[in-house]
N, C-alpha and C positions, 0 to 999 in steps of 0.2 A: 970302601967308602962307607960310613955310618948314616942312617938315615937322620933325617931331622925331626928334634925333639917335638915339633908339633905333630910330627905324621903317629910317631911314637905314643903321643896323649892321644889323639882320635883313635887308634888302632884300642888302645886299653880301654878308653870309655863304651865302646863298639859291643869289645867283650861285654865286659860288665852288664850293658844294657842289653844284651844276647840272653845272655845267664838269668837276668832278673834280680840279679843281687844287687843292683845299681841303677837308680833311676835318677833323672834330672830333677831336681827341688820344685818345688811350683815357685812363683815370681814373688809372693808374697808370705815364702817362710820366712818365721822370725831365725833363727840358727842353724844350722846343717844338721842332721842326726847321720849319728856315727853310723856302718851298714855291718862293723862286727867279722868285715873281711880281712884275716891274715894276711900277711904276706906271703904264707905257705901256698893259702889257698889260692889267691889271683894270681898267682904264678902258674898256679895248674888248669884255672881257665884262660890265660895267656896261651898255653902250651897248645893246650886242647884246641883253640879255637883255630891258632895257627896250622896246629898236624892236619884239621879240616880243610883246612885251605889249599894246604899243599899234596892233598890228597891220600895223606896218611888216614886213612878214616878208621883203621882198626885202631890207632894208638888215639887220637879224637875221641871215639867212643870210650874206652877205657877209662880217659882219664874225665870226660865228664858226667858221666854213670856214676863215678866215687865223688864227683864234686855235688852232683846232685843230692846222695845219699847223704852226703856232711850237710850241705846245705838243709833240707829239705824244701829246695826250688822246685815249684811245676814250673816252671820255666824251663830248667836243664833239665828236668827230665823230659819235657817234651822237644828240646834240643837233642839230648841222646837219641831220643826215637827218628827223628828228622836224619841226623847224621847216619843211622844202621838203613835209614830207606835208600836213601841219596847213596849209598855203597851195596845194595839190592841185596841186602844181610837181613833175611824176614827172619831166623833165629834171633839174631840179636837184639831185632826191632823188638820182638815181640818179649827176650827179657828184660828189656827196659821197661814196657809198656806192662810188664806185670808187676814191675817193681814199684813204675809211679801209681800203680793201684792198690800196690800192698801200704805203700803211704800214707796214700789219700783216696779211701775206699767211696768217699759219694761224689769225686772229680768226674763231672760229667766227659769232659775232652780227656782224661785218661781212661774211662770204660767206652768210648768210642773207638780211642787209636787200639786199644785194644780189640776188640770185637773187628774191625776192619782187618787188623793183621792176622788173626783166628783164621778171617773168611780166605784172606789174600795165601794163608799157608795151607787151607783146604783142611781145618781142624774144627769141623762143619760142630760137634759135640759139643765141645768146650766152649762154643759161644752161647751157651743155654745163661750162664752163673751173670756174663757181664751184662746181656740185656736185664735181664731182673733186675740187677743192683742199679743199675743205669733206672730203669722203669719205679724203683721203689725211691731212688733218691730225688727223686723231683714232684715238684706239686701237681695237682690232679689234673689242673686246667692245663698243665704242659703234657702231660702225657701223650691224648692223641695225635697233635702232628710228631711228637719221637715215635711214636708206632705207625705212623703214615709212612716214615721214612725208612723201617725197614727191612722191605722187598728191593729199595735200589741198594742199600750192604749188599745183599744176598742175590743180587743179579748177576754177577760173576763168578758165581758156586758153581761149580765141577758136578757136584751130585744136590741137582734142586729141590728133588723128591725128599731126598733128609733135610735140607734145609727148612722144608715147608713144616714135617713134623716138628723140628728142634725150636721154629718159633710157634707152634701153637704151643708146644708143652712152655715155655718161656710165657706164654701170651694166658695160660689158665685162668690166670686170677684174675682177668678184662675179660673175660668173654661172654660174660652175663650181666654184666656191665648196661644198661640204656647210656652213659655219656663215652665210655670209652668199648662197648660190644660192637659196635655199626663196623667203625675203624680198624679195631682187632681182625676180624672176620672180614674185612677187604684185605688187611696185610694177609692173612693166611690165605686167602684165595687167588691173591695175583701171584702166589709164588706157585700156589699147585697149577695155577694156568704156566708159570712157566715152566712147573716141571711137566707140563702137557696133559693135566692130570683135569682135564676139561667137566666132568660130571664131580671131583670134590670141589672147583673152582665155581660150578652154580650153587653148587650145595652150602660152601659157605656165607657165598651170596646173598643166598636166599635167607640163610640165619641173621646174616647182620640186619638186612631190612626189614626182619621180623621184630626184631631188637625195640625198631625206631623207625615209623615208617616215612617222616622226614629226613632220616638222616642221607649226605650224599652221598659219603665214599661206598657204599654198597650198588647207588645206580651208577660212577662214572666207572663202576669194576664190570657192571654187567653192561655197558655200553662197548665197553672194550670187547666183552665176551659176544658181540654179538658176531663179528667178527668171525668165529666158528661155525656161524649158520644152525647154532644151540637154539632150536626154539622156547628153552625154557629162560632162558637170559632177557632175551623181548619180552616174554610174558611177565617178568619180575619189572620190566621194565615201565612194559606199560599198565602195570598195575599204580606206579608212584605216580606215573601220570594222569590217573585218574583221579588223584586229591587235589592237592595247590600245591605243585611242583616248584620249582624256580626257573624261568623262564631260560635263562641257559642251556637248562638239562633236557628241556623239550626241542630248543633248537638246537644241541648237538645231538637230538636222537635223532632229529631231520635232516644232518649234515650225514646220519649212516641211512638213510633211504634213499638220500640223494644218490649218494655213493654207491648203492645198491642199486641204482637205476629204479626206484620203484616212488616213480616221482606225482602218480596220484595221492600216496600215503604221505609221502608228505607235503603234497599243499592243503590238504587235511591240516595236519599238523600247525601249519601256518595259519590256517583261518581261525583256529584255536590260539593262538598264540596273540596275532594283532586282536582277537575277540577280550582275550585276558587281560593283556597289557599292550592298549592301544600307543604309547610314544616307543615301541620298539622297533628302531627305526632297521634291523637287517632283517627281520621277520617280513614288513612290509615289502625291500627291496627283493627277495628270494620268492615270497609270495606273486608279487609283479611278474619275474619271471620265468616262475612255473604257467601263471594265467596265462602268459605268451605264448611258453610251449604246447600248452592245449588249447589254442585259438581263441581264447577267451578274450579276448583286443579291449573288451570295453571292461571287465573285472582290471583288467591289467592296467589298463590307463590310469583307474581311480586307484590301483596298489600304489603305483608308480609315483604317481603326483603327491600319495600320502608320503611315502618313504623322503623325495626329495623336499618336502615343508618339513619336516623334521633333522634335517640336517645343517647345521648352523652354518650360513654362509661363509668361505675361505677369504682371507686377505687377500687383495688387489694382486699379489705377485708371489700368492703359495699355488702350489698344483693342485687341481680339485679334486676330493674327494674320489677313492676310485670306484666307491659304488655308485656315486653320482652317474660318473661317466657311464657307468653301465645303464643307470636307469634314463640317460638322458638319449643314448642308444638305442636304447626299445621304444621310448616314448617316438622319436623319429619315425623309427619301425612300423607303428600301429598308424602313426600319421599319414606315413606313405601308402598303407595298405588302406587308409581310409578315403587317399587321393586327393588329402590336406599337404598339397608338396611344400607352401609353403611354411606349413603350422613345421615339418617335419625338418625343412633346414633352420627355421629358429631354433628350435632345440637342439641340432651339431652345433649352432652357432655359438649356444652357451659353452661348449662343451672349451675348458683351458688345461689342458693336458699334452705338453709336446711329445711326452711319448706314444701317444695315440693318436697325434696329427695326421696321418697319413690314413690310419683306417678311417678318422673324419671324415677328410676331404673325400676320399674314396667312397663314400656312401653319399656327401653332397654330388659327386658328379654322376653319382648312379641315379640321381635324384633329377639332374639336369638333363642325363639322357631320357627319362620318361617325360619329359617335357619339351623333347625335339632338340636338344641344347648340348650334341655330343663334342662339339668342338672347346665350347665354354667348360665341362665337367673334363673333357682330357687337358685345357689348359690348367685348372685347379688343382690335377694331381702334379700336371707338370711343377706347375709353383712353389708347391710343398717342401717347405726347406729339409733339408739332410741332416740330421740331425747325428744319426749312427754312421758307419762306414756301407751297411746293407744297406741302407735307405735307395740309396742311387739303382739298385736291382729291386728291389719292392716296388719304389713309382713304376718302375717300367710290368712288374707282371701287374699291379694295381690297370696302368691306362692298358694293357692287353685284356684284360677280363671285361673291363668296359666294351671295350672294341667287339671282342664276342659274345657278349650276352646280347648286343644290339647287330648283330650277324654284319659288322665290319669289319671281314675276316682278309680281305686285302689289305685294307688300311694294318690290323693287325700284325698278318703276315709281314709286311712294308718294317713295321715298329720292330720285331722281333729281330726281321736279320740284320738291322742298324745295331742291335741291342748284344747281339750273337756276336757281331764285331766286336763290340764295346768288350764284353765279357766271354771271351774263346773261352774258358776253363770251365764256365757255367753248363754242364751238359743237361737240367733241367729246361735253360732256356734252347737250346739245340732241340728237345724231346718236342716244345711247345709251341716251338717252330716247324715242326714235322706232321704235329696235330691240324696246324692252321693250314698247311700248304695241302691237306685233302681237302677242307672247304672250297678252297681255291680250285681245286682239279689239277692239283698242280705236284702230279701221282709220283713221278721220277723224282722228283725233289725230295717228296718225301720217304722215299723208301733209300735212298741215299742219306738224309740226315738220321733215320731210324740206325741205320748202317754205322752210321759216325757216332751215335752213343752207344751202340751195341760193342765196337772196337775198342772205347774211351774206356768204357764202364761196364765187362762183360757178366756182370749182378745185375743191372740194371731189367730187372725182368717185364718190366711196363714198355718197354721197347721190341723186345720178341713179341710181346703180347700182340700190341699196336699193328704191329708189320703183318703178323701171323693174321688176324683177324681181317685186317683190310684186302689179303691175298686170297680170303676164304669169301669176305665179301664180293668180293668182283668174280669168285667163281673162277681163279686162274692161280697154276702150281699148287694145285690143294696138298701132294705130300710136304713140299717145304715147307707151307703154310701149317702142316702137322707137326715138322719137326720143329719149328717155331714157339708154337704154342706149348707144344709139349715141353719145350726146356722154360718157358717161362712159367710151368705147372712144379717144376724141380724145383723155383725157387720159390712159388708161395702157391702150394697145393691147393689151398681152400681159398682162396681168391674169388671170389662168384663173381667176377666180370672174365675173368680169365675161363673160369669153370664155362660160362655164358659162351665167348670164342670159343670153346671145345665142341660145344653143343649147336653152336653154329656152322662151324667146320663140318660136324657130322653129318648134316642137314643136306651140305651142298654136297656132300659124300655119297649122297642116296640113304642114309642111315637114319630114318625118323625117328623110329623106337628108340636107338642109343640117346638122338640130338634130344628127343622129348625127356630121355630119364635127365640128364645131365642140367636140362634150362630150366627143370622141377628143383633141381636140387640147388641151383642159382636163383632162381627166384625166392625158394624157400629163406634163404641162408640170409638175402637181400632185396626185397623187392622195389625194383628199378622198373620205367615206363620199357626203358631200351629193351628189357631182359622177356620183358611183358609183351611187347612186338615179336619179337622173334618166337618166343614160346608161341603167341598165339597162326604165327604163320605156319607151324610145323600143325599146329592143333587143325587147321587148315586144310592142308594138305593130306593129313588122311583122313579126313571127311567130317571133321567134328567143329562143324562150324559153331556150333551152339558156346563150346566152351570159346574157341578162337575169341568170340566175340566178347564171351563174360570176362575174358585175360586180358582183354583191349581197354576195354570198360574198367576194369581194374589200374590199370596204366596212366587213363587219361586222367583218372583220378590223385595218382600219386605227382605225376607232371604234365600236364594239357600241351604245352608247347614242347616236349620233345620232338625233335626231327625224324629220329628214327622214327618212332612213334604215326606220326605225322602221315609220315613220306608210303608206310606198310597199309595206312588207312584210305590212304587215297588210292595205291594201287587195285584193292579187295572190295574197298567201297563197298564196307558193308554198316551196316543201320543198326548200331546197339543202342 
């Protein structure tokens, strides 16, 4: 059967317009101009393009390598290159790619596909010639971002260490440069960081920003390098911060202290930053909740209220804002701790975010219970529509957390094994219904449901832990209670609550000295009010009530209402 002559005319225009030997008129030429194509020739872009299709890719290349040569198309020769990749022929690719450069020597897209096939064949040397020529054929104002871009060429090199020499010899003639040294000397430096080459990668660092000491690509190299824990990289760093930096580059040097946990330094950072440029509205918000995290309630209120007057109100029925919601969160936060419970559910109440409806309501009804209203704040969670497929198990640990933070550990218990029912497979809800049925006294139950995730889930190490510690608690089967704990030490050795049951187990073993090293080295690790009880009862007992007391005192400080805590204080009933 013969195909039809229209499929035949689109099939040859295809070509042609493949090739670049053939373009469509624009609408408003006055005559066609002739394109100077043989018959010889579109027959052998016919052929070519066809043998591609049908997977002949050796005979494809062939024949449009020669077509390109007659022609002198960038078009087919960057088709030729196309076709040797697509058949994972990097010889071939790469003589076509030197042929469309022997053509056309200042073709930016042919000293590129070049220089990528060099890197791609691991022919790290001979990529020196094509950067230059590539670097000298373009104007000056383009230069640095083509030398920004390339350490990503060169992130796929086999050996990074020559690649980093072969572009700085490539890079000479920039390197003393003030418009294009800064940029040079970041490209050369992120490639010695990735050949690991950490003290040439401050070193050229540190040349570019000597270069220019506004320039960026030198600090967002040594922001990366801080990374290494290189203290000369910081210090380069925070030297540009001591002029007029651009306010990004100070708050992404505070998104690496944050990250470093060293969250004094940067709310430093932030008070400089809203000081600088007071409408900077994610300074403010990160500012707000640094204040929070170091009790500062009343700095944090005025972050907070700053940050959300700077963010322009969302449409009736777009989601807000998600740092909104965060600041409109803490703001609650600071209200509740101020004992403004209602100032505190206005502001959940603004909050329109379904995907954080649940942690909402969950903090309104935490809200309700400090206000006597535990019924009203468990119907709230209940209400809360399902949004996800988890949601239906979230309300339920949601109204259980409520239940016991206000010691409803019947009602609780009551919800969970409804809950156990609903969800057999859930073995955290099993674990937390085991938890609850000790507040109860309701010991068999729980050393049976402990039983039942330990069977289900025999990793489950918070379940040995659990069982083991409450066995050592009550001072009954102390070996099992050993071997308990001890396999739940197999599976998370440093654990300071688990470490804390060892040292509690010890205790009730007659073994002080051991219980005292072990609930040092659990408080150390963690310091917990629970951990702080116990340590202080062993401190206790061999006669050192002075410390007992100063470990108590330390406890009541971290959590006042701990039970443990509580329950150790009233037995001893001693006066710190």
């Amino acid at each position: 059967m013969t195909r039809p002559k229209r499929r035949i005319a689109l099939t040859l225009l295809t070509v042609l317009a493949c090739s670049g030997v053939w373009a469509a008129p624009p609408a408003d030429a006055a005559e066609p101009a002739n394109s100077g194509l043989n018959s010889e020739l579109f027959y052998q872009l016919l052929v070519g393009e066809m043998s591609a299709r049908n997977g002949d890719a050796a005979s494809a290349y062939g024949l449009l390598l020669d077509a390109a040569r007659k022609t002198g198309s960038e078009r087919l020769y960057e088709r030729t290159v196309e076709v040797a990749l697509q058949a994972r022929s990097g010889d071939s690719a790469l003589l076509a790619a030197q042929a469309w450069v022997r053509a056309y020597p200042a073709s930016q897209d042919a000293n590129r596909y070049l220089l990528q096939i060099l890197i791609g064949l691991n022919k790290i040397p001979e990529t020196l010639e094509p950067i230059r020529r590539d670097l000298a054929g373009m104007a000056p104002k383009d230069r640095p971002s083509a030398i920004a871009l390339l350490p990503r060429y060169f992130a796929r090199a086999t050996d990074r260490k020559l690649a980093a020499t072969v572009v700085e010899q490539a890079l000479a003639g920039e390197l003393a440069s003030t418009a294009t040294g800064p940029v040079a000397w970041s490209a050369i430096g992120t490639l010695r960081y990735l050949a690991s080459d950490i003290d040439g990668a401050i070193e050229a660092t540190r040349r570019g920003a000597a270069l220019n000491a506004k320039a960026e690509e030198p600090i967002l190299l040594a922001l990366g390098l801080m990374d290494t824990k290189n203290p000369a990289a910081e210090a380069i760093l925070r030297k540009y911060l001591d002029g007029k930096p651009l306010p990004e580059l100070r708050m992404a040097y505070a998104r690496k202290l944050l990250d470093a946990q060293r969250y004094p330094e940067a709310l430093v950072q932030m008070q400089v930053l809203t000081t600088e440029k007071k409408d900077y509205a994610e300074a403010w918000l990160v500012r707000g909740s640094l204040e929070f995290q170091e009790k500062q309630f009343t700095a944090a209120e005025a972050s907070l209220k700053t940050y959300a007057k700077l963010i322009p109100p969302a449409a009736d029925d777009a989601e807000m804002d998600r740092g909104l919601v965060q600041a409109y969160l803490l703001l609650a936060q600071i209200a509740e701790q101020n004992q403004k419970f209602d100032e505190a559910q206005a502001y959940l109440q603004r909050i329109n975010s379904p995907q954080d409806a649940l942690r909402v309501q969950s903090h309104r009804a935490m809200i309700l219970a400090r206000q006597g209203k535990i019924e009203e704040g468990r119907a709230l969670i209940r209400n809360t529509p399902e949004i996800k497929e988890e949601d239906a198990r979230a309300k339920v640990s949601a109204e259980v957390q409520l239940l016991r933070d206000n010691k409803q550990y019947a009602a609780a218990y009551e919800l969970l094994g409804t809950a156990v029912q609903r969800f057999p497979q859930d073995i955290d809800l099993v674990y937390d219904q085991a938890m609850v049925a000790e507040k109860v006294q309701k010991i068999d139950d729980m050393e049976q449901l402990l039983r039942r995730v330990i069977a289900a889930k025999p990793d489950y190490h918070h379940a040995y832990n659990a069982l083991g510690y409450s066995l050592a608690d009550r001072n009954q089967r102390l070996p099992e209670a050993r071997q308990l704990i001890s396999k739940a030490l197999q599976f998370a050795p440093n654990d300071p609550y688990i470490v804390d049951s060892m040292g509690w187990l010890e205790f009730r073993s007659g073994n002080a000295e051991e219980a005292l090293r072990l609930l040092q080295s659990a408080y150390q690790a963690r310091p917990d009010a629970e951990i702080a009880a116990h340590m202080g009862e062993v401190l206790w007992s061999m006669g050192r009530q002075d410390q007992a007391r100063a470990i108590w005192n330390e406890g009541k400080g971290l959590n006042p209402e701990n039970e443990t805590l509580l329950e150790t204080l009233r037995r001893y009933g001693p006066k710190p």
